[in-house]
Residue, then its C-alpha position, 0 to 999 in steps of 0.5 A: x453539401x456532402x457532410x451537412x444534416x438535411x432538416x426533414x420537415x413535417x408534412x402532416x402534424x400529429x393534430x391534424x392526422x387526429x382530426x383526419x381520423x376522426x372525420x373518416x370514422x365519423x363518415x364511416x358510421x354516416x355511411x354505414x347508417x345511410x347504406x343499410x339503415x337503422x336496426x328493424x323493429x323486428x331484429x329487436x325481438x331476435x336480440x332478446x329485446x322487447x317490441x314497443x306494445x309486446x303482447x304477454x305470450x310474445x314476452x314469455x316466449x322471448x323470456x323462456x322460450x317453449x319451457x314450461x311455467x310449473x304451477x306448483x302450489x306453495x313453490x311460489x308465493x306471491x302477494x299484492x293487493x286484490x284492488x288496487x286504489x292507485x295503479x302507480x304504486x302497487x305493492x309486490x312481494x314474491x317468496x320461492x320455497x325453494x333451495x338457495x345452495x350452491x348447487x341448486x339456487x333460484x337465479x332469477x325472479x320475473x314481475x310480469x303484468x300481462x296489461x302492461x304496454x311492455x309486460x316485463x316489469x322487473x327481473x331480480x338476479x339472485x345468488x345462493x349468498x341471497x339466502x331466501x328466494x325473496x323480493x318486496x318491491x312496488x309496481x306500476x299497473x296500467x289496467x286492471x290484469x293478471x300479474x305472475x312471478x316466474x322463479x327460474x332456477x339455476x338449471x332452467x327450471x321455472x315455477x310460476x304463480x299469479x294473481x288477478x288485480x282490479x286497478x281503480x286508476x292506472x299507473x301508466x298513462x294510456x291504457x293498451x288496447x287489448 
């Protein structure tokens, strides 16, 4: 009739346009991992992240680019032990005579062992409230190798120092072939 209220009804209720959406992104992401596949191994390294068996020169490279690794002595101190009984826990500090002030500060400090499957051991993030450029930690050795300290400064710099270590039994389960 004329005058009467018409009573409209539904045809779709909240919870099943929810599941509805939830099935087309679900499909969605399906479909997009069928079409073109999973990331390449080798898009890994142009994201800044680092390939399963990186040799030590690809890791600096992908860390610092072609910057150079200055040498200087007394700049950075690091110490460890020059035989190291258990590769599992070695001990590491790393100390950068270095300006710690706003302006001019150590932002970053590098552990890399260059026998390790994946060189990159640590990276420490410091601020001028650090006070001292300054680290002690313990690492993990596979083999017996170099390890290096990289200090970049704040403006890009890098200062670096390194030390031979015999490793009597590995810390990291296989040894890499080299």
């Amino acid at each position: 009739m004329a005058g009467e209220p018409v009573e409209k009804k539904d045809w779709l209720s909240r919870r099943a346009f929810l599941r509805c959406l939830g099935a087309a992104l679900a499909l969605t992401a399906a479909a997009k991992e069928f079409l073109f596949g999973a990331e390449a191994p080798g898009q890994a390294a142009s994201l800044g992240l680092p390939l399963p068996e990186e040799r030590v020169e690809a890791t600096l490279k992908r860390l610092f680019g072609n910057r150079p690794l200055n040498q200087d002595e007394g700049k950075v101190k690091l110490e460890l032990p020059l035989i190291a009984e258990d590769g599992g826990n070695v001990a590491v500090t790393v100390e950068a005579d270095l300006p710690m002030t706003p302006a001019t500060y150590v932002s970053n400090i590098y552990i890399i062992s260059d026998k390790n499957r994946r060189p990159m051991i640590a990276k420490f993030s410091l601020t001028p409230e650090a006070g001292k450029a300054y680290i002690a930690t313990n690492i993990r050795l596979a083999a017996t190798t170099d390890v290096r300290a990289v200090v970049e400064m704040n403006d890009g710099i890098l200062y670096a120092a390194s030390k031979h270590v015999r490793v009597t039994i590995s810390g990291c389960g296989d040894v890499p072939q080299s």
